[in-house]
C-alpha positions in Angstrom: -4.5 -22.1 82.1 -2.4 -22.1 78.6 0.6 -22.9 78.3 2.3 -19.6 78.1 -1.1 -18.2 79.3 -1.9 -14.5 79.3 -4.4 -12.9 80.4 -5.4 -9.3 79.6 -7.3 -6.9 81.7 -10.1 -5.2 78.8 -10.5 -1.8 80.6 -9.6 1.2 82.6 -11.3 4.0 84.4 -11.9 6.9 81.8 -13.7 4.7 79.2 -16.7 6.4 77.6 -19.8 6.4 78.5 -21.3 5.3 75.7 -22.3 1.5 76.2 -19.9 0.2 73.5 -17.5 -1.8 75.4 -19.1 -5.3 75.0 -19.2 -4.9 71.0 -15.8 -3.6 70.4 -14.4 -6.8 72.7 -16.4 -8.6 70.0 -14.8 -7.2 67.1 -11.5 -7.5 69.1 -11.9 -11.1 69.8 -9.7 -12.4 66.8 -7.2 -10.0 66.8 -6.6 -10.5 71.1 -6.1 -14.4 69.6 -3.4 -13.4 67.4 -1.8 -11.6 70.1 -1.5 -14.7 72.0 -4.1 -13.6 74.6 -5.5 -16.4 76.2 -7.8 -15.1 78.7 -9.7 -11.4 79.2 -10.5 -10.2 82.6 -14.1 -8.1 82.1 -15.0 -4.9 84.7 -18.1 -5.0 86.5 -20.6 -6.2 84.4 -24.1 -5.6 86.2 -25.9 -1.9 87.3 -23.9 0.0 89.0 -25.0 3.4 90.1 -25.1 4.9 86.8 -24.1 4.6 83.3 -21.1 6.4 84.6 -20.1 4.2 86.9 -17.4 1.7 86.6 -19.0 -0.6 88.1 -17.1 -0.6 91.4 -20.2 1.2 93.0 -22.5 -2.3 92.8 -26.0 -1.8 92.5 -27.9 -4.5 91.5 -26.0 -7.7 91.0 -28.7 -9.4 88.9 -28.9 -6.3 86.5 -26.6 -7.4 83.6 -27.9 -4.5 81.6 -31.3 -6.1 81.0 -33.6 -4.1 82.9 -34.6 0.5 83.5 -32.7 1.0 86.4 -30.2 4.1 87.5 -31.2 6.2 84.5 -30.8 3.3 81.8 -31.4 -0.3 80.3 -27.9 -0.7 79.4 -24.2 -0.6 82.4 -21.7 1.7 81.0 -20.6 -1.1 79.2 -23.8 -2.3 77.1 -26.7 -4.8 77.3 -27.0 -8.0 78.5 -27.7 -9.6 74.8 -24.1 -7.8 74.0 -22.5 -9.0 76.9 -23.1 -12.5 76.7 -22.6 -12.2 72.9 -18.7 -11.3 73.6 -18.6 -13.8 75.9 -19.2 -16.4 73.0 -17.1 -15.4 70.3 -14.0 -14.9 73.2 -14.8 -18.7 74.0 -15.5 -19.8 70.2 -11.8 -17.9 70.0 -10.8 -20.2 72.6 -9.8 -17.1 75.1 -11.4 -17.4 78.8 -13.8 -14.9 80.3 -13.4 -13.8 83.2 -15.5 -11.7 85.1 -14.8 -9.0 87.8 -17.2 -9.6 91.3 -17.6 -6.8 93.5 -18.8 -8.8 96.9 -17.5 -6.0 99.5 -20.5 -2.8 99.6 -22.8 -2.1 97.9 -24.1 1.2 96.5 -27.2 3.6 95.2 -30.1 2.2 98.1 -33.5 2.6 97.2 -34.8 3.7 100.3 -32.6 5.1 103.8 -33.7 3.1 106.6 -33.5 4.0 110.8 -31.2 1.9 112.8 -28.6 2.3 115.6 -25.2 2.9 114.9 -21.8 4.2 116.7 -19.8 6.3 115.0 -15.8 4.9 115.1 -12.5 6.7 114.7 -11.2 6.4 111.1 -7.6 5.3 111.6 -8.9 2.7 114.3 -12.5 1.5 113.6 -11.9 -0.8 116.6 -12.7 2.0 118.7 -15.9 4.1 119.1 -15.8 8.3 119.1 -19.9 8.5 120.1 -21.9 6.8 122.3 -24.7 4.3 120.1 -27.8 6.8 118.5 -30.6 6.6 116.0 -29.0 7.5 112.4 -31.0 7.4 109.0 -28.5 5.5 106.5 -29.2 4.5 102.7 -29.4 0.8 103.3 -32.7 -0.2 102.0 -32.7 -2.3 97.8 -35.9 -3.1 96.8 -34.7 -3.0 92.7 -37.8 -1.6 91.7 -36.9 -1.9 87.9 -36.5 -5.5 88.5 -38.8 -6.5 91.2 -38.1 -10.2 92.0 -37.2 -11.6 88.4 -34.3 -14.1 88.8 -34.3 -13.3 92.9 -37.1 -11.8 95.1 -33.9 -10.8 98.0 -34.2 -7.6 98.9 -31.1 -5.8 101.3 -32.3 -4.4 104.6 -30.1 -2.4 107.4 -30.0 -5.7 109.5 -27.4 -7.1 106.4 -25.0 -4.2 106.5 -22.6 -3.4 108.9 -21.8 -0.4 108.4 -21.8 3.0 106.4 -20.5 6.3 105.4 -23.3 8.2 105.9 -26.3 9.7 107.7 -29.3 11.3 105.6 -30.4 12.8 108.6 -27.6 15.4 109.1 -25.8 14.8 106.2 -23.0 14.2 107.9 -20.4 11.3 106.5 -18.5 8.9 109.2 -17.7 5.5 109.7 -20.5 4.3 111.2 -20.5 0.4 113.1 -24.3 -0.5 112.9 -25.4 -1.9 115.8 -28.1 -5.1 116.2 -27.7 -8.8 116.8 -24.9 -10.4 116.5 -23.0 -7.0 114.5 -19.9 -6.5 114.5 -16.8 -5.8 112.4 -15.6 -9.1 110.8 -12.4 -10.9 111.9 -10.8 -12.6 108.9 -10.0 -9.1 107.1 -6.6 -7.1 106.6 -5.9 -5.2 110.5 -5.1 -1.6 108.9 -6.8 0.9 110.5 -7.4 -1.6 113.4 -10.0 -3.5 111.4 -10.2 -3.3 107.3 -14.3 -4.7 107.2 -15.3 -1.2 105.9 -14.5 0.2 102.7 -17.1 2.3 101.2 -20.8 2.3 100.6 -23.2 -0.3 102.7 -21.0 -2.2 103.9 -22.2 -6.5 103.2 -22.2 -8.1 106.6 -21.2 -11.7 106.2 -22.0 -12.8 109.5 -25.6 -12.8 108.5 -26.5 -16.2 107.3 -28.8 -15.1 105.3 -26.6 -12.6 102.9 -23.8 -15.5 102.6 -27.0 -17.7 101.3 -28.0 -15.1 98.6 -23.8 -14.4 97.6 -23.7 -17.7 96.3 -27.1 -18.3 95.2 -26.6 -15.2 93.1 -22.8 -16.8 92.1 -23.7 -19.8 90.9 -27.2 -17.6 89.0 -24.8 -15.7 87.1 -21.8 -18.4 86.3 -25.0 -20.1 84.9 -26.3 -17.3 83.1 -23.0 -15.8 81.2 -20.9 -18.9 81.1 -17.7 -17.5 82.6 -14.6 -19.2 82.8 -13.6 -17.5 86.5 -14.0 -14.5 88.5 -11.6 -11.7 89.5 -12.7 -11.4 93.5 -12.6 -7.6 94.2 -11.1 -5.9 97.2 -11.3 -9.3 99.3 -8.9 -7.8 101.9 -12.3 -6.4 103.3 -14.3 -9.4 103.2 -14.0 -12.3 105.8 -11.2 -14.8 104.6 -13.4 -17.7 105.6 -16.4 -17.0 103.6 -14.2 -16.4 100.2 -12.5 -19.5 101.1 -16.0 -21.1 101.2 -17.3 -19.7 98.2 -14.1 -20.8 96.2 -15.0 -24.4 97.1 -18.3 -24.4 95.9 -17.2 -22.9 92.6 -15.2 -25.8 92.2 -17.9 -28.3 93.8 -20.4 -26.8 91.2 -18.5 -25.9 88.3 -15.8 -28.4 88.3 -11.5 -27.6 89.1 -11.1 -25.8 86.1 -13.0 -22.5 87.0 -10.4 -20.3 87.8 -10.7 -17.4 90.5 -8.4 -14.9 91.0 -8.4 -12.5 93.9 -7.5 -8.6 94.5 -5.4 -8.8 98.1 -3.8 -4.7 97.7 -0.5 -5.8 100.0 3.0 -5.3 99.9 4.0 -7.4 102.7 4.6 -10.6 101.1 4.1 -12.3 104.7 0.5 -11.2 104.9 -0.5 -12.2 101.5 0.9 -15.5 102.5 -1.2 -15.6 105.4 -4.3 -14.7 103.6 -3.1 -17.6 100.8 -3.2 -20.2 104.0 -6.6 -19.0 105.2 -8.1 -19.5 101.7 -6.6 -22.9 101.7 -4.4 -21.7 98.3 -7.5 -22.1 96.7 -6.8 -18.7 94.4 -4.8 -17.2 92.7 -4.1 -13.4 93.9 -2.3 -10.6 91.9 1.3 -9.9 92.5 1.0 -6.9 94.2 4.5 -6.9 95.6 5.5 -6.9 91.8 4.3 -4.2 90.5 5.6 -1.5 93.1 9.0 -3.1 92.9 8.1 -2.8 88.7 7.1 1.1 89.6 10.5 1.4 92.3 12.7 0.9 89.5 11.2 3.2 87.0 11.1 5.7 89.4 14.6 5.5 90.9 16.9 4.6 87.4 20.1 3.8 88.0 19.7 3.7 91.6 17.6 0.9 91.5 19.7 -2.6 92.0 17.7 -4.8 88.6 19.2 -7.8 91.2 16.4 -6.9 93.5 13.5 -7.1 91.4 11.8 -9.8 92.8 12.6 -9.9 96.5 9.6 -9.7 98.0 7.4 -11.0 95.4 4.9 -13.5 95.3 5.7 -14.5 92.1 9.3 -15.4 93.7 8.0 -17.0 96.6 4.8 -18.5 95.7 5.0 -18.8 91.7 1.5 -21.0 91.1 -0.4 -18.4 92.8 0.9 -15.0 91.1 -1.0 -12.9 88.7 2.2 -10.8 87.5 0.9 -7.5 86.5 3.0 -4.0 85.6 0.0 -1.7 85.5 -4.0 -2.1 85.9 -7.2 0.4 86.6 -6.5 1.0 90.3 -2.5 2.2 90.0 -3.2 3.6 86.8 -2.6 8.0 87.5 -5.1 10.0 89.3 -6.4 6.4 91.6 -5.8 6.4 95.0 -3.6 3.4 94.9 -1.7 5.0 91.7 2.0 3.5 91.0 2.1 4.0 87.3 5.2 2.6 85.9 7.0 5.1 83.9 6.9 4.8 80.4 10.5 4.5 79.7 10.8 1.5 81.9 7.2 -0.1 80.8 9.2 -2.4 77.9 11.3 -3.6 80.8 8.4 -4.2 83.4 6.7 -6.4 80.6 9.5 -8.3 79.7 9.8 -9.4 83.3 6.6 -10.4 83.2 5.9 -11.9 79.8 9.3 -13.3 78.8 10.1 -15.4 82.4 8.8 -18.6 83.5 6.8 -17.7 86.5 3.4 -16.0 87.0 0.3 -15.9 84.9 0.8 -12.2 83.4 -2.2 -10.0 83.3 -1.5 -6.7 80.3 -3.3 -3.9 80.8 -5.6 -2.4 78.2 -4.6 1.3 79.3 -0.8 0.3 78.3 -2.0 -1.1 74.9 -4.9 1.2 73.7 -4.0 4.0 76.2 -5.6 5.9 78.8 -8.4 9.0 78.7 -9.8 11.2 81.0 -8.7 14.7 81.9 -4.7 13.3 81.4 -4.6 10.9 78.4 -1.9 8.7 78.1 -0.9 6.8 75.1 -0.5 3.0 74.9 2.8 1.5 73.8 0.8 -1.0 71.4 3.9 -1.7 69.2 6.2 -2.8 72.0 3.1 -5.0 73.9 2.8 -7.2 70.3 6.5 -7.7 70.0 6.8 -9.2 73.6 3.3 -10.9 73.0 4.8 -12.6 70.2 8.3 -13.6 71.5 6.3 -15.1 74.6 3.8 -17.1 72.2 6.6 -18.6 69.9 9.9 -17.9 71.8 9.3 -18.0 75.6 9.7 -21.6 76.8 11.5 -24.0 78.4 14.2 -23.9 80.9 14.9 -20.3 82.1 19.0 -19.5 83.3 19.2 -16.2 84.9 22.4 -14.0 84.6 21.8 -11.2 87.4 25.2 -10.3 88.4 25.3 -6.5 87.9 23.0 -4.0 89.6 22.1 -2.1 86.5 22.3 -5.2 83.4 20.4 -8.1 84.0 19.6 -10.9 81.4 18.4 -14.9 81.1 17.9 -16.7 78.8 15.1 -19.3 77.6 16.4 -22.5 76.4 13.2 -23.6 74.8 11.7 -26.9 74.4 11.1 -29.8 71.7 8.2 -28.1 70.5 9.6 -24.6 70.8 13.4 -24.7 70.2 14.0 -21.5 68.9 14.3 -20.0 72.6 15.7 -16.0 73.6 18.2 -14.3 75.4 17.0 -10.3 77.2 18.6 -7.6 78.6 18.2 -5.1 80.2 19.6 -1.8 81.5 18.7 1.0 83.7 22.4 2.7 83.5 23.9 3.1 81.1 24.7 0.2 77.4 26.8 -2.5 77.5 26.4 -6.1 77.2 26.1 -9.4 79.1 27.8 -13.0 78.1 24.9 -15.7 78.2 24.8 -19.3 76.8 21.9 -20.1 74.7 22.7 -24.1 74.4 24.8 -25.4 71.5 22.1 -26.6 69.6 22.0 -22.8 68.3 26.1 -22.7 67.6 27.1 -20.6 64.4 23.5 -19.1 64.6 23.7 -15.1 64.1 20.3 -13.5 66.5 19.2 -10.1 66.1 17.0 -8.0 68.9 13.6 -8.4 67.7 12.4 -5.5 69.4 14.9 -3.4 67.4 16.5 -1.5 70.5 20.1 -3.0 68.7 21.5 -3.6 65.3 23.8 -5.8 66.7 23.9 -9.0 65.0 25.5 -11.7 67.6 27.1 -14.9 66.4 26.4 -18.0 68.8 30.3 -19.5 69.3 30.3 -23.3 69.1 30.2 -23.2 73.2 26.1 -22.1 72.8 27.3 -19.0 73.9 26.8 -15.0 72.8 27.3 -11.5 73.8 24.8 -9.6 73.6 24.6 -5.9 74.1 22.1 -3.7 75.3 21.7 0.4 75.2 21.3 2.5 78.0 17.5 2.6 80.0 16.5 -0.1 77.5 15.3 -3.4 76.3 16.9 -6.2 73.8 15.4 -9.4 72.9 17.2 -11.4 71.1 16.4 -14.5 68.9 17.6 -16.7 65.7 17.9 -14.1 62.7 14.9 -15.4 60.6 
């Protein structure tokens, strides 16, 4: 990763339709440089069930928007050609690609199939509601629009699990599908008594067969598009010993430097250490901890201790490993794992991940560009390029926090040889007032402004290092050297 590394996440849900997304991250390439991005996290790139589709519902894996299949040549995103042409000009920008893997279900069968089945109770899928019967499920990919260019596989019942659904009543359940050697996987998050299933046809990685064809498809497409990493979707539902597996043989094939970066959805700081052990700390996993206290403290204002911030957090606990994030795609509104930060605190969430040491910060493109769909949302595109900038030129070096009061926090970055110039933040979520912090004495007589013009205070630096600097009420200051 970059030093002072960001990466940015180049989508969210209510895009259009309209196959574009590829070219304008093209176009966008030079200007994401400028920013100071240094790495862009891509959705789903092959056929999903539609043009519509996000690309969560994975269809064909091999499907890169090259072939007819679900209605269309091209993903909701564009072609092939225009994929891998945005690919190049991020890497001739020198920004990593990385590319979102959806290893978990997968959806839009060809053909339903007859197998035996039990149905299980939804809050505890460790326990059977029926005895076993004969159900007709939609497990069967044949990829007719693709036949068996660059893989003749084709998915059968026997390497599924499970499934929501059964064609021959029309009636939708969890249903364990029964054969040799099937089961529910151990290695997976223990809500609802066993986390295997989450939607769809449900990939059963205890058949050796389908962890063959994972990473013979893997290392395909690496190959193919020239990634720099993958974001591992939803791997709370996939055994922890097979991801583990398949990490190492990214690294065994494509050297140390691929990075991977897995979605674990947990809260409990103890679990997503556990899962961090299983994996061998081979990953990196987003700070999910983060970004509810990020979306606590918008939500409660002044009755939120700023102190608290990062109990709890990965990024706290286990700082190498943590994606910081303050909003992406699935807590974005309307999801059902929304925690949207409110906007009035989204300056402060960003600062606390763009402007601190720790963590390898992930923006979100519906917090820059904004979000559509039925309720838009604007971006806050002015206040992302300000603390963009002060982390690319101001951000570095030693970091001195000054958390004494429950509503005003600050630190201060003490910067290095290369980058001396180095900042102090605050912030509030009561009401203004200011906090005493010392910015080294290299800096003494030197008057610093708030660069995110929150304050027209001008501060002097007394011949101690040290300054006071103020900050308004439910707000943001950055300060740095006037000039």
């Amino acid at each position: 990763m970059a030093v002072n590394g960001v990466m940015m996440q180049y989508f969210e849900w209510h895009l259009e339709d309209n196959g574009n997304l590829w070219n304008q991250l093209r176009e966008d390439a030079s200007h994401l440089k400028e920013m100071g991005i240094t790495g862009v996290w891509i959705p789903p790139c092959y056929k999903g069930t539609g043009t519509n589709d996000a690309g969560y519902g994975a269809y064909d894996l091999y499907d890169l928007g090259e072939f007819d299949q679900k209605g269309n040549v091209r993903t909701k995103y564009g072609t092939k050609e225009e994929l891998l042409e945005a690919i190049r000009v991020l890497q001739e920008q020198g920004i990593s690609v990385y590319a979102d893997v959806v290893l978990s279900h997968k959806a839009g069968a060809d053909e339903s199939q007859r197998f035996m089945a039990v149905e299980v109770d939804q809050n505890d899928r460790t326990r059977a509601v029926t005895e076993p019967y004969e159900i007709e499920g939609w497990t069967r990919f044949t990829f007719p629009g693709r036949g068996d260019t660059h893989s003749s596989f084709q998915w059968s019942w026997e390497h599924f699990n499970g499934t929501d659904y059964n064609q021959e009543n029309g009636k939708n359940a969890i249903y364990l599908i029964l054969g040799d050697n099937k089961k529910w996987s151990v290695g997976v998050a223990r809500e609802f008594g066993n986390y295997d299933y989450l939607m769809f046809a449900n990939i059963d990685y205890g058949h050796p067969e389908v962890q063959e064809e994972v990473k013979s498809w893997l290392r395909w497409f690496v190959r193919e598009t020239g990634v720099d990493g993958i974001r591992l979707d939803a791997i709370k539902h996939i055994n922890d010993w097979f991801i583990r597996d398949l990490v190492f043989m990214t690294h065994q094939e494509f050297g140390d430097e691929f990075y991977t970066l897995g979605e674990y959805w947990e809260r409990d700081l103890e679990l997503v250490k556990h899962y961090l052990q299983e994996v061998d700390f081979q990953i990196d996993l987003f700070d999910v901890g983060l970004n509810y206290r990020i979306y606590e403290a918008s939500q409660k204002g002044i009755d939120f201790d700023l102190r608290t911030i990062f109990d709890g957090t990965l990024v706290q606990d286990q700082p190498e490993q943590a994606v910081t994030f303050v909003d992406n795609h699935d807590s974005q509104p309307g999801q059902s794992l929304a925690s949207y930060t409110e906007a009035w605190f989204k300056p402060m969430g960003y600062a606390l991940i763009l402007l601190r040491q720790d963590g390898y910060p992930c923006v979100f493109y519906g917090d820059y560009y904004g979000i559509g769909g039925p309720d838009p949302l604007p971006g806050q595109k002015e206040m992302l390029e300000k603390l963009l900038l002060l982390r690319k030129e101001h951000a570095y070096g030693d970091q001195v926090d000054y958390f004494q009061e429950a509503n005003r926090v600050g630190w201060v970055r003490l910067g290095t040889e290369e980058h001396p110039a180095g900042c102090a933040v605050v912030i509030s979520n009561g009401e203004g007032g200011e906090i005493t912090m010392e910015v080294g004495g290299l800096h003494a007589g030197e008057i610093w402004i708030d660069y995110m013009g929150n304050q027209d205070a001008r501060v002097m630096i007394d011949e101690a290092g040290k300054g006071v600097f103020p900050v308004n009420g439910g707000s943001l200051s950055v300060f740095t050297r006037e000039n």
